[in-house]
N, C-alpha and C positions, 0 to 999 in steps of 0.2 A: 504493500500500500504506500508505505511511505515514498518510496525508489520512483514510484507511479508519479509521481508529482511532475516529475525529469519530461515526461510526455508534454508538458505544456508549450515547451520547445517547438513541438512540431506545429504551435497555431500559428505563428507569423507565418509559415507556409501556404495554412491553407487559406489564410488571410491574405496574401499578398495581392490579390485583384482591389479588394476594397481598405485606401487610404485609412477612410474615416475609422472603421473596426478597428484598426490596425492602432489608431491611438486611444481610440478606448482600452485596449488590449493595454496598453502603456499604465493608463489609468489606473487599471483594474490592479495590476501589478505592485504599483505604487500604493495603492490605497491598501492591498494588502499585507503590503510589507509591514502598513503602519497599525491593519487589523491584528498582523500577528503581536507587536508590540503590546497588544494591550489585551492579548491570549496569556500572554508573559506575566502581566500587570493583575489583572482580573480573573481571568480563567483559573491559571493557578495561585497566585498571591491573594485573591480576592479585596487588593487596594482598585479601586475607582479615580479615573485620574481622568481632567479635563485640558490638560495643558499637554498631548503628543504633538497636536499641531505645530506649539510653540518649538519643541525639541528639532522637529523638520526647519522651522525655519531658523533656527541657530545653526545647524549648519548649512544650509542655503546660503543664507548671508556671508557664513564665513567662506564659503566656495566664489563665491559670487566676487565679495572681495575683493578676495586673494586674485583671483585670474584675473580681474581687473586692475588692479593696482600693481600687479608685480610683473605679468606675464610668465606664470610659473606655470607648470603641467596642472589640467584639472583635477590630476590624481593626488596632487598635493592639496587639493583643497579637499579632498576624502577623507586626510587623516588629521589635516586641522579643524573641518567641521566636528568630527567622532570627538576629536581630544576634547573639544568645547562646550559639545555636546555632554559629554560625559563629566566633564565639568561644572554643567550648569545642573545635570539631575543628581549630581555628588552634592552640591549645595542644597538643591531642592529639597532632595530625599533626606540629608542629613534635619532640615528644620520641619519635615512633615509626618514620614514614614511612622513617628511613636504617634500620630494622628490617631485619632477612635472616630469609629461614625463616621457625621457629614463632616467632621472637620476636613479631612485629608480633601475629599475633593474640592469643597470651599476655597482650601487653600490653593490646589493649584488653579483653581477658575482665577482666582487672583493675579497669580504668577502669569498667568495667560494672556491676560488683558493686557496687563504693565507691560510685557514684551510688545504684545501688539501696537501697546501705542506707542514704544519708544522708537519700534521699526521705522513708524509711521510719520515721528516726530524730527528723527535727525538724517533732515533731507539732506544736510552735504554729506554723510557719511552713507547711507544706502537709500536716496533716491528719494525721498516720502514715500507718499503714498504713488510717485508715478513710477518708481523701484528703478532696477538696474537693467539694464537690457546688452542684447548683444556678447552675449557671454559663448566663452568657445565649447565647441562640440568635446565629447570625448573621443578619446584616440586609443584604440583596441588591436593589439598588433598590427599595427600601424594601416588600421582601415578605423578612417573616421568612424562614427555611428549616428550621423547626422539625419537619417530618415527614421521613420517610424520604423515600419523593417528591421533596421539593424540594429536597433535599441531598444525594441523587443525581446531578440537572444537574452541581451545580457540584464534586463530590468526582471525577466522572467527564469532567466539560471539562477540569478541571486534569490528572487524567490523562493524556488525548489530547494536551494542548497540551504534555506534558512527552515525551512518546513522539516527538512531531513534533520538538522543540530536539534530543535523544539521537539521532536518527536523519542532524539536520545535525552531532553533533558526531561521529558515527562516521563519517563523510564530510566529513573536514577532515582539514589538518595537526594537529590534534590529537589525533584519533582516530588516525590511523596512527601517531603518537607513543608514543601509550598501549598499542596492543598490539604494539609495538614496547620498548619499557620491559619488558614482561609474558615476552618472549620473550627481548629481549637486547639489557641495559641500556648495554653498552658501542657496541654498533654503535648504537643510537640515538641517543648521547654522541657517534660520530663525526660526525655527522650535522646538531650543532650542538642537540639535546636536551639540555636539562639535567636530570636524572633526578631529582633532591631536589625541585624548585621544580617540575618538572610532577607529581610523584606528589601533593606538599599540594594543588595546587589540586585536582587530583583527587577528594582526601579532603576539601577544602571543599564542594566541588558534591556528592557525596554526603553530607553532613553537614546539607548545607542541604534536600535532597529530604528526607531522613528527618525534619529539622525542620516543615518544610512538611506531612507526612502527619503529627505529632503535632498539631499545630494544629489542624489538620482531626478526629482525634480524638479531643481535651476538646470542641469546639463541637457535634460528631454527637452523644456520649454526656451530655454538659455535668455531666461529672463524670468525676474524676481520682482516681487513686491510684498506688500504684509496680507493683503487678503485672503493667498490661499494658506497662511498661519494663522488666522483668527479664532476665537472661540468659537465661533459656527463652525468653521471648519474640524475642532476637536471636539465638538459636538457629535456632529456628520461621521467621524472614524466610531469614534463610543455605540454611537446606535448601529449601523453597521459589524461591529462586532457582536453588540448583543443582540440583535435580530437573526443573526445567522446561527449562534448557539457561542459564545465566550468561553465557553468550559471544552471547547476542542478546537482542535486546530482545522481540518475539513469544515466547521462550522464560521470561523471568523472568516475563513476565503469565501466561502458561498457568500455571506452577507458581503461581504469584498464587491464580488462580483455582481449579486442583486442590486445594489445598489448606485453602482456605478453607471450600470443601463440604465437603471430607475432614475438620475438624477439630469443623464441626457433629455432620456424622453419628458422626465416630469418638463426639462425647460420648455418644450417644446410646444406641450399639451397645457401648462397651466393659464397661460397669458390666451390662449383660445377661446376655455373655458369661462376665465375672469372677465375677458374682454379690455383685458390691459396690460400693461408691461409691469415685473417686480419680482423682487426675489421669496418668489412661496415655496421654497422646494424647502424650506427648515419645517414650515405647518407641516408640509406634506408628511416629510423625517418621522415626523411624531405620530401624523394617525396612521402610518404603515407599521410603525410600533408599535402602536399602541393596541393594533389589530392581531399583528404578528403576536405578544406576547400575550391576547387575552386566549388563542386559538393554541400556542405552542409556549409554555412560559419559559421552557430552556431553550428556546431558538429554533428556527428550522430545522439545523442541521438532527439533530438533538430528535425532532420529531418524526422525522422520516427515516432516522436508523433505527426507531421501533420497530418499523415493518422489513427489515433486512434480516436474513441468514447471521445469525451470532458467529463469529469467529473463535475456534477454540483457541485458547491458550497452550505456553507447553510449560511443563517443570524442568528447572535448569538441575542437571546431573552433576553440574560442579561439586568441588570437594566445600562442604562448610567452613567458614570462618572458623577459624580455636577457640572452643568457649575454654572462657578460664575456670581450672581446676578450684572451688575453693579451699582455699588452705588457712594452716594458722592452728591456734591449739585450740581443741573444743571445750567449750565453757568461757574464754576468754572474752571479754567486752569488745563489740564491734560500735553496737549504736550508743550514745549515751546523750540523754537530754537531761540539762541542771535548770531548774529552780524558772521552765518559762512561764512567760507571760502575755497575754494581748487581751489588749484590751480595747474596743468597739465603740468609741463615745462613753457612755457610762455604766456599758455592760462587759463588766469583766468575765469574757470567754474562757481562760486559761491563767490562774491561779498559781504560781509557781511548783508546778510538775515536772516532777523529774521520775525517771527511770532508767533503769539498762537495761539490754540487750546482747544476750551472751551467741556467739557464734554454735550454730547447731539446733537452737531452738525455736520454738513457735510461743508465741507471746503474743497472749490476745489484749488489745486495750478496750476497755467495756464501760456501759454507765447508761445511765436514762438517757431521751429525748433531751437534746438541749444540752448534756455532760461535757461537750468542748474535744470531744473524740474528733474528730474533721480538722477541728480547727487547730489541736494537735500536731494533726499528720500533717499539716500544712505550712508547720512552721519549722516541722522536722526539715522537709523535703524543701523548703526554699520557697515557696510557693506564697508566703505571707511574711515579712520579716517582723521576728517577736520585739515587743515589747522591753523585756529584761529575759534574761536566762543565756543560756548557752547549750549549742549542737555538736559532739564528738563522734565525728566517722571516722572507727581505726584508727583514733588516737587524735587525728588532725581537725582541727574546729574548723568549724563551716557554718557557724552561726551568721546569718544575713546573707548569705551564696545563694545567689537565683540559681533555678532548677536545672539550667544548663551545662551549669557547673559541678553541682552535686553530682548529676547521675551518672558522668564518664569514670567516678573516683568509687562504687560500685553500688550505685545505690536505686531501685525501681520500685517505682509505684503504679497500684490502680489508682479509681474514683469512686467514689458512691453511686455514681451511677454510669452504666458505662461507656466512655468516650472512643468509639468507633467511628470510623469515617466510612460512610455509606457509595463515595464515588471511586471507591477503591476494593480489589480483590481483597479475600480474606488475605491471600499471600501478602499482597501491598499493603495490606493493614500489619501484619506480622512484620515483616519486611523494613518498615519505618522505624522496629527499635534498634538497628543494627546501624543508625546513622552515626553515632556517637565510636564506630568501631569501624567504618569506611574514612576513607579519606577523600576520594574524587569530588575537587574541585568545577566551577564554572567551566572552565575552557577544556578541561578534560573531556566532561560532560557533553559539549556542544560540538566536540572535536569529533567524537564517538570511543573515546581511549579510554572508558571508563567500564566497559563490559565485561572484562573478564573480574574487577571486585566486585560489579552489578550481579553476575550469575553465582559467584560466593556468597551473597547477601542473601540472594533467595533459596540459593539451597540452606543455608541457617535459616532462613524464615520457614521453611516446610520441614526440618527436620521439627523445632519447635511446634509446631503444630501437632507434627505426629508424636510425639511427646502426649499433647492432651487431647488425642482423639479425636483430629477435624481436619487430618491431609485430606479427605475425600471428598474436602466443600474450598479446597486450597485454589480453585479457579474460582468460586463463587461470588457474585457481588457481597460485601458486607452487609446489606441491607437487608440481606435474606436470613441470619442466623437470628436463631429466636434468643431469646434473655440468657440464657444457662450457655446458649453458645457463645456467648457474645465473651460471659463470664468468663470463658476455658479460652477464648480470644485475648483477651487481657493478659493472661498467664501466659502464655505462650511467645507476647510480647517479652513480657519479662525475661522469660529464656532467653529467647534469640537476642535482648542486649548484653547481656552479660553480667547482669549485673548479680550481687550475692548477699545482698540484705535485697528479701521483697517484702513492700508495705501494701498489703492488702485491705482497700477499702470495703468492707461491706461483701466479700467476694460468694455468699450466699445466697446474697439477696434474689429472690426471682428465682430459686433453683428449685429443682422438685424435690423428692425423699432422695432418689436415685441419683441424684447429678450430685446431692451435696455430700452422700458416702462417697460418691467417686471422687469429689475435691476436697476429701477429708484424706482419702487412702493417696493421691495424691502429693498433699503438702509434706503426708507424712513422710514419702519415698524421696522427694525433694529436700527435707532436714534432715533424713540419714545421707545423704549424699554429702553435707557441709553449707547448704544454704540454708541464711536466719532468713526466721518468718515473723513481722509483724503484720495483725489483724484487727481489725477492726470489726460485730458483726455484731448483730440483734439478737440473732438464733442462740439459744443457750446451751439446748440440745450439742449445736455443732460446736460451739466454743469448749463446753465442758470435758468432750470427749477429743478434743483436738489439741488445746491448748497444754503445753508444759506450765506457763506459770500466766498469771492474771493478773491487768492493773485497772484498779477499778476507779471512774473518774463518776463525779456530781457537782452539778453547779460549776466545773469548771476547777474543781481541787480533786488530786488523789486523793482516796478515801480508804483503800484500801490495798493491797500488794501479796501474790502467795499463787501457791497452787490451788488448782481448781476445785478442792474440796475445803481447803482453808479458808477461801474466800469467800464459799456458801457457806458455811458458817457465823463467818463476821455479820453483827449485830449491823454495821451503820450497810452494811451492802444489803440486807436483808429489807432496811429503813428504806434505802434510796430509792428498789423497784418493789416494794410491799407498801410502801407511805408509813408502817411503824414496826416495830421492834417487837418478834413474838416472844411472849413468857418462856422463861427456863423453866 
């Protein structure tokens, strides 16, 4: 499929009688290049960004420029526009990307404008608004590319050859990152993702395509100005991508392509209809939208491969990544929490609790509705920085260390409830905790050089599976595994990172009689092997008969500490879930 793209090569052939196609063709290319940018941005990052426009005509201008004022090659304005380009979404991204919500986009509609008008405003330096013209052709071993024709090949190779890199990055630790970020930023953070520093490179690599397609856009037209960089214009790409489906790459080109036609003909057809002249093709943008997403809400693309033949998958036979052996002396202190605390406004959550956790064992932490168990695990794992107290993992404090940090140094959690990404195979849900234990980079990725740790990755994601009994759903959307599976999905994660203290949130909940003896027998085959278990869980049944020792929390203080028959006994545990204290 992807290889198939290389075929677009042969339209300027069969175009070659009709001029006009022929720069539509150009168009469509262009516009694509800058739909895939924001396949990069949205599809998988799930940031929103109204300023691609502007990135195109950053470097437009600076190609523009350059050829004009120096008489250098226009290939040298390729790498001064990217560098500028990349420059200007390194600043961008650095003040927006921790954005939430509408902010991020708000901000670059901002950023958008102010480019717009400054293009517009410093008419000795790029023209105003009448721009730059007469800019030189490009020179392609050493044949111009001065017609539509011959600037097709190369608008339409760089295409395909970007759809082939996007296709290896949506098939990496990167990709599963990214729409793991899009989903849920924290469980990707336990995982050994860093959420700030993958979202910018993100917003670099589409900063840099939109670069790359203005380029390509002063040399086709060889003339510039601010209009075709305007917010309407980054408008026009956004809908466009989301019309076609933004969560795939076949989908941003289709809207690519729909709309490209669509904007010739609307010119054509609206001033007919109105009985006037004027720019209605942004109305039009929105009720084709508007239409499109009430009929199809993931896009065309999206809706029409419902009715297509599924492609199977295959399992990679590669040798597994080396899980690490745990070692160390059994009984020795791995986890240790002193004296935390967090506190919420004026509801003190966590009470100065402290525990340890000895290597080999399963420790359940326990307590009513409301006990501050959560909020616990959360301040263990990085996830909320405490108040007062302190975090010892294997000796080395990690008190206030976001979750990114923790979990490469051996440390994994579930959630209370379970954080599954539904646009992704069980395998690729597996698969994402081995990020922290890959190394291929951006340009690896986009290179294709990252395959043979990509098929080590998923062969440790399927053997972890088959560990808890769900290789045989390892092609299956995640969307389909009922709650218990979902449960033994979580675990399995855990495996396949590596990690050797696991904190299990609630990892019963939702399980039937059957599912929670087999994640009891389980836990248990996994602490005789040298992994600690802490737990978190309502079930008592399962805690009593599972746990080696119990810390029993209320109101947000330990209350109580022992094995599971010492602890039923304790008078205030007996208080906390009975409301009082039975007679001796």
């Amino acid at each position: 499929m992807r290889y198939g793209w290389f075929l677009l090569l042969l339209l300027p052939l069969a175009l070659s009688p009709f001029p006009f196609y022929l720069t539509l063709l150009n168009f469509f290319a262009l516009s694509g290049l800058v739909a895939l940018s924001l396949y990069v941005l949205t599809g998988l990052g799930g940031m929103t960004s109204f300023a691609q426009a502007a990135f195109m005509g950053v470097a437009a201008y600076a190609t523009a420029l350059l050829a004009k004022g120096t008489g250098l090659s226009p290939w040298a304005g390729l790498l001064l526009g990217l560098l500028l380009t990349l420059a200007f979404a390194l600043v961008l991204g650095l003040l927006t990307v921790r954005l939430k919500g509408h902010f991020l986009p708000l901000s670059t509609i901002a950023w958008q404008v102010a480019l717009y008008i400054l293009a517009g405003n410093l008419v000795g330096l790029t023209g105003g608004h009448t721009g730059l013209t007469d800019l030189p052709a490009l020179v392609l071993l050493g044949l111009p590319l001065d017609t539509p024709f011959r600037y097709a090949f190369l608008s339409l190779f760089l295409l395909a050859l970007l759809v082939l890199a996007l296709y290896n990055l949506r098939e990496s630790r990167l990709g599963r990152a990214l729409l793991a970020l899009r989903g849920d930023a924290l469980t990707a953070a336990s995982f050994g993702v860093d959420p700030a520093a993958l979202r910018l490179k993100a917003f670099l690599l589409a900063g840099g395509i939109a670069g790359l397609a203005g380029f390509l856009y002063a040399h086709f037209l060889r003339f510039v100005n601010p209009t075709p960089f305007s917010l309407e214009a980054s408008i026009k790409y956004l809908v466009m991508a989301v019309a076609g489906g933004v969560g795939t790459i076949p989908g941003v080109l289709l809207g690519a392509a729909l709309f490209t036609g669509l904007e010739d003909w609307l010119k054509d057809l609206l001033p007919l209809l109105l009985g006037r002249q004027g720019n209605y093709e942004t109305v039009a943008y929105g009720l084709v939208l508007a239409g499109i997403l009430l009929l199809a809400p993931k896009g065309v693309y999206p809706f029409l491969a419902r009715f297509s033949p599924k492609g199977e998958g295959r399992l990679s036979k590669a040798e597994p990544l080396p899980l690490p052996t745990p070692s160390g002396t059994p009984g020795e202190v791995v986890l240790e929490a002193q004296g935390l605390k967090k506190a919420f406004g004026g509801l003190l959550a966590v009470n100065g609790v402290s525990f340890a956790l000895r290597r080999g064992e399963i420790l359940a932490l326990i307590g009513p509705n409301g006990a501050g168990k959560s909020t616990t695990f959360h301040l263990v794992t990085g996830a909320i920085p405490p108040d007062g107290g302190r975090v010892f993992l294997f000796g080395r404090e990690i008190t206030g260390l976001p979750p990114h940090r923790i979990h490469p140094l051996g440390l994994g959690r579930t959630f209370q409830h379970p954080h599954i990404f539904p646009e992704m195979t069980v395998l690729e849900n597996a698969a994402l905790a081995t990020y922290a234990r890959t190394r291929a980079g951006f340009l690896r990725v986009l290179f294709g050089l990252h395959r043979e740790e990509e098929a080590r990755a998923l062969a440790t994601a399927y053997q972890a599976l088959k560990r808890v009994g769900l290789e045989d759903l390892a092609l299956e959307a995640a969307s389909r595994l009922t709650a218990g599976q979902q449960r033994l999905l979580e675990i399995a994660r855990l495996l396949a990172s590596g990690a050797e203290i696991l904190l299990l949130d609630e990892p019963g909940a939702g399980l039937r009689a059957g599912e929670k003896r087999e994640l009891a027998h389980l836990l248990k085959a996994l602490a005789r092997e040298g992994y600690t278990v802490l737990l978190v869980d309502h079930d008592m049944d399962l805690v009593m008969g599972l746990a080696d020792r119990v810390v029993v929390m209320n109101y947000g203080e330990k209350i109580a500490e022992g094995t599971p028959k010492e602890v039923q006994r304790n008078p205030l545990v007996r208080a906390a879930y009975l409301g009082e204290v039975e007679a001796a």
